[in-house]
N, C-alpha and C positions, 0 to 999 in steps of 0.2 A: 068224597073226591076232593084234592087237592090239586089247588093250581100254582106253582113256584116257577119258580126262573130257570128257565131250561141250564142245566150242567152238562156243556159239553164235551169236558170231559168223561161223563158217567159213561160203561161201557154198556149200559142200559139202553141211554138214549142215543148213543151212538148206533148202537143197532137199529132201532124203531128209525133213524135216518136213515141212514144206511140201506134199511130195506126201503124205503119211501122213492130214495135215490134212484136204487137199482130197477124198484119198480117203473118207474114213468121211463128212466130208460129203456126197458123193454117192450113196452108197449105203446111207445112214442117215436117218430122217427127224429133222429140226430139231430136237423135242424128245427124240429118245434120244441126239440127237450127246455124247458126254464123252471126247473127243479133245482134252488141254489144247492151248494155244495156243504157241505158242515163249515168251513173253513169263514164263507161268507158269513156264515150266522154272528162271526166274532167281529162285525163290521160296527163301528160306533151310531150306525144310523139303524143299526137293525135292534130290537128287542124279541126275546127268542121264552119260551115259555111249555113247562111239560105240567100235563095231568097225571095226578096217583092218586090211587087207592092203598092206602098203605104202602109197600113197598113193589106193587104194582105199577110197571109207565101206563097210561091208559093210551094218551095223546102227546100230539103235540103243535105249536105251530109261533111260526116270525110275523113281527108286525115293521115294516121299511118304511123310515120316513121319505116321502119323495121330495120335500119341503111346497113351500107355497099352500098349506095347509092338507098336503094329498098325502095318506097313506096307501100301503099295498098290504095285503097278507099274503104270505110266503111260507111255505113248505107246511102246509098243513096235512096231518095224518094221525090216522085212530089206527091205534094195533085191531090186528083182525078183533084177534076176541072179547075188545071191548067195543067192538061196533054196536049199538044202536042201545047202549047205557045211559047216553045223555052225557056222553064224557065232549063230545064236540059242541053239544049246544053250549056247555058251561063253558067250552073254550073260545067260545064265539062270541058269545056276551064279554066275556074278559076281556077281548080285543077289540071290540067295539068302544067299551068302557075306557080303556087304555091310550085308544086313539083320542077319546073325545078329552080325556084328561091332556094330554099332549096338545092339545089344541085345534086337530084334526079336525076339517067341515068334510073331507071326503076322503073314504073307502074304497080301493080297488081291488079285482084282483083277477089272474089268471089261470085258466083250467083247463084241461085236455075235452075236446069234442065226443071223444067216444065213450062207449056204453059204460064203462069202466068209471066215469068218472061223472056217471048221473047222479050216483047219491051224494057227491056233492057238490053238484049243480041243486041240487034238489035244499041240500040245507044252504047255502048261500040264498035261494029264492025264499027259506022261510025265514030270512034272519033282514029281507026289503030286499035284497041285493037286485038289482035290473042288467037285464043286457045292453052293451054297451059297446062301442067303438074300441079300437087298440088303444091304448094308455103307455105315455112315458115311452119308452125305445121300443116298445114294442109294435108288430107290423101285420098285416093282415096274413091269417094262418088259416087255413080249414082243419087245422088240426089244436087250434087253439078255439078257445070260447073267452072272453071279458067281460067282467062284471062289474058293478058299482053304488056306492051306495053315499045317501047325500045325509052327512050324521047331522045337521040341521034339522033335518027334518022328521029321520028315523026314531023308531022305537029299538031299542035293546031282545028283540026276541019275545 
């Protein structure tokens, strides 16, 4: 498995978004949706990054500076059929790693409350991530969950 710089042009990874997109849209209601959009990914505060196996996408996922030392990940997604390969933990270390090279002391991020989105609730809890208050513009949701992670202190996975 390879980790490079997500190509937002590729009609690969557009798809793997694409579907990510469509998905939390349908299973989120309108006002909780905060699944950026492809378009954002090309934002200069954003750095955006896909997994392969050969000419397989495996993953993918954004790292958003929020400045004042705070980062977020954003749009993180494992093609179905490369769930539980180890394609997200590699991707999670890389962004971990990424941040702290960036100068990052804290990790955030956002995820949908339902069942749908334990297992990654479940790898953010293995990689320190704690629950946490809303973060940055965001506001109390029952349909959101927040995480956080204090990269001072953390281990890499």
């Amino acid at each position: 498995m390879n980790i490079v710089k997500g190509d937002l042009d590729d009609p690969r990874v557009i798809a793997l978004f694409t579907l990510n997109f469509e998905t939390n849209h349908a299973l989120t209601p309108a006002e909780s949706v905060h699944t950026p959009d492809i378009d954002s990914m090309r934002s200069p505060d954003m750095d955006f990054w896909t997994v392969w196996d050969g000419e397989s996408l495996l993953a993918m996922a954004a790292l958003k500076q929020l400045g004042d030392g705070h980062g977020e990940i954003k749009a993180v997604h494992t093609a179905e059929a490369s769930r539980r390969t180890g394609a997200a933990s590699l991707l999670m270390r890389h962004l971990i790693d990424s941040a702290r090279a960036q100068g990052m002391e804290r990790l955030s991020l956002e995820t949908g409350s339902f069942e749908y989105f334990a297992p990654a609730r479940g790898l953010y809890e293995k990689f320190g991530f704690s629950y946490c208050p809303p973060f940055g513009d965001y506001t109390d949701d029952p349909n959101s969950v927040y995480m956080t992670l204090d990269l001072r202190m953390a281990n890499a996975g």
